[in-house]
C-alpha positions as CSV (number, residue, x, y, z in Angstrom):
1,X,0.0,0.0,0.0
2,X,1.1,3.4,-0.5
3,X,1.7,5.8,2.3
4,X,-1.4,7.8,1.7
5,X,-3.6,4.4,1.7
6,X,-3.6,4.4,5.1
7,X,-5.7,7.9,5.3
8,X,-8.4,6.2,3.4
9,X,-11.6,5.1,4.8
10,X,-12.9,1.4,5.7
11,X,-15.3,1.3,2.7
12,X,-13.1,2.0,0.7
13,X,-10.4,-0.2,1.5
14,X,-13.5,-3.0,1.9
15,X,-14.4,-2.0,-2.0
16,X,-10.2,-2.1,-3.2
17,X,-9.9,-5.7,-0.9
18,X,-13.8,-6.5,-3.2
19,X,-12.1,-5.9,-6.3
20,X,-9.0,-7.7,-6.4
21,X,-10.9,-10.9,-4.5
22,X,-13.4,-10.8,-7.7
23,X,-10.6,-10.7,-10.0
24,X,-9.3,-14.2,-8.8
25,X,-10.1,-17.3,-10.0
26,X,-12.1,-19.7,-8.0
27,X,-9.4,-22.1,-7.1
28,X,-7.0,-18.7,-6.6
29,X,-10.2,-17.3,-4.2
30,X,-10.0,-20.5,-2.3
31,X,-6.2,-20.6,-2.1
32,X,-6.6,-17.2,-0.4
33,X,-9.7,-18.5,2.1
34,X,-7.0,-21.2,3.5
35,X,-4.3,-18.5,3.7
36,X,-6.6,-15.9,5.2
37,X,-8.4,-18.5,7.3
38,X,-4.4,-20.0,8.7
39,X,-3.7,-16.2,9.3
40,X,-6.9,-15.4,11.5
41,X,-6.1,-18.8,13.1
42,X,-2.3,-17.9,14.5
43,X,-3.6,-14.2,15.6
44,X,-6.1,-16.0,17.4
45,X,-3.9,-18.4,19.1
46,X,-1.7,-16.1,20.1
47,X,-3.9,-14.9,22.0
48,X,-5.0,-17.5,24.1
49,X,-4.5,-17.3,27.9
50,X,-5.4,-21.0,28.0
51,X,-4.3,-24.2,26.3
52,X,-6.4,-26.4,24.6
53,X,-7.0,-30.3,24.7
54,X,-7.7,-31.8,21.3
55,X,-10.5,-33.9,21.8
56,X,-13.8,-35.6,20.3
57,X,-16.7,-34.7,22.5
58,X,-20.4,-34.7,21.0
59,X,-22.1,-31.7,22.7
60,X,-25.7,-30.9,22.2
61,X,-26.0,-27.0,21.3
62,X,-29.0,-24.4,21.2
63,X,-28.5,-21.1,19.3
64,X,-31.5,-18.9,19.9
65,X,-34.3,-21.6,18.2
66,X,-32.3,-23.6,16.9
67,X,-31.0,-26.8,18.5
68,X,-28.0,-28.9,17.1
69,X,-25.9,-31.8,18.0
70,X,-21.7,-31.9,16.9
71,X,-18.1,-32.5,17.9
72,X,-16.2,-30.6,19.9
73,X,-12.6,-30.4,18.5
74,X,-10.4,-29.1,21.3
75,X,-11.7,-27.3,24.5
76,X,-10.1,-25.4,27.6
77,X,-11.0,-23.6,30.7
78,X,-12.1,-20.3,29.0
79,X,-13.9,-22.1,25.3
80,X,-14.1,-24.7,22.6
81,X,-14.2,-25.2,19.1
82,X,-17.1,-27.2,17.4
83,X,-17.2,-28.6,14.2
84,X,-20.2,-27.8,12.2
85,X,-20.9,-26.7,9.1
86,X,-24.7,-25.0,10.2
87,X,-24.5,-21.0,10.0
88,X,-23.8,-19.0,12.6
89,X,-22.6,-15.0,13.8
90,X,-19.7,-13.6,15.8
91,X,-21.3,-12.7,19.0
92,X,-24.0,-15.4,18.6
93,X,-25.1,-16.8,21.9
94,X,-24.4,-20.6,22.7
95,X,-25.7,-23.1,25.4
96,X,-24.0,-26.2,25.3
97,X,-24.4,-29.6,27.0
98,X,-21.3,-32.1,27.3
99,X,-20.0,-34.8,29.3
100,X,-16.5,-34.7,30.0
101,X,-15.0,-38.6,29.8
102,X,-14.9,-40.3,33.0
103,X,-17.6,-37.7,35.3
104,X,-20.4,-38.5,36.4
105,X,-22.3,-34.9,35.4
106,X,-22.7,-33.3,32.2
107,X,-21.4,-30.0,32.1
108,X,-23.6,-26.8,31.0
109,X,-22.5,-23.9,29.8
110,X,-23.3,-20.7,28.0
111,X,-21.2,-18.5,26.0
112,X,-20.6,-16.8,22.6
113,X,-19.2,-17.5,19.4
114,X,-16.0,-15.4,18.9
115,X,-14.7,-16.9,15.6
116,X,-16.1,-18.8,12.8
117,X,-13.9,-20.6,10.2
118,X,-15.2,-23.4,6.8
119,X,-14.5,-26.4,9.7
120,X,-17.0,-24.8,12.4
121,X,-17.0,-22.3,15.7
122,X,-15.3,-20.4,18.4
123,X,-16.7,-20.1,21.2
124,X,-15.6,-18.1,24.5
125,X,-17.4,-19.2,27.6
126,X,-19.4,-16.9,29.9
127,X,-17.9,-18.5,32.8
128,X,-14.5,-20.7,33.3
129,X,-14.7,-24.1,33.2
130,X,-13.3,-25.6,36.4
131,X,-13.6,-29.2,36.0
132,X,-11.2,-29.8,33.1
């Protein structure tokens, strides 16, 4: 970008970023979706407080109306990631149902989708999770 890009407005650089995306081809656009989605993917786990367990829990989910069952890919104290491939928002609010292996309990939980990516969601709990 040149120096004076930086002095111009958010629509504009949405319509520049518009352009060039519907000048690609589609195998180029979804070249750029993997890099842009590995990008958004290392700024988010940088910063992470918390680490994450991968794992391969099926959790039972409602979303306003909607109720869904899926796999939850990796959790920790302060979230999880699920893989779905239903629609949802950033800032979407989640409950969830799980049992962790080996309790007794199932664990409930609320808390909001922070990131969405093509494999499923984010989600940042309300409240830590203490029994992980």
């Amino acid at each position: 970008m040149k120096n004076n890009d930086n002095k111009i407005g958010r629509e504009e650089v949405y319509n520049k970023i518009l352009a060039i995306i519907l000048a690609l081809s589609e195998a180029q656009m979804r070249n750029l979706l993997k890099s842009l989605e590995k990008w958004q993917q290392s700024k988010f786990d940088e910063k992470r407080k918390y680490h994450r367990k991968q794992t391969f829990i099926w959790t039972e989910c409602s979303a306003n109306t909607r109720f869904f069952t899926d796999f939850i890919q990796n959790l920790s104290v302060s979230g999880l990631f699920i893989e779905t491939q239903l629609p949802f928002f950033v800032g979407e609010e989640l409950s969830m149902t799980f049992s962790l292996p080996g309790a007794d309990d199932p664990i409930k939980i609320t808390g909001k989708i922070v990131r969405i990516d093509s494999n499923g969601i984010g989600v940042q709990f309300d409240e830590h999770l203490t029994d992980i």
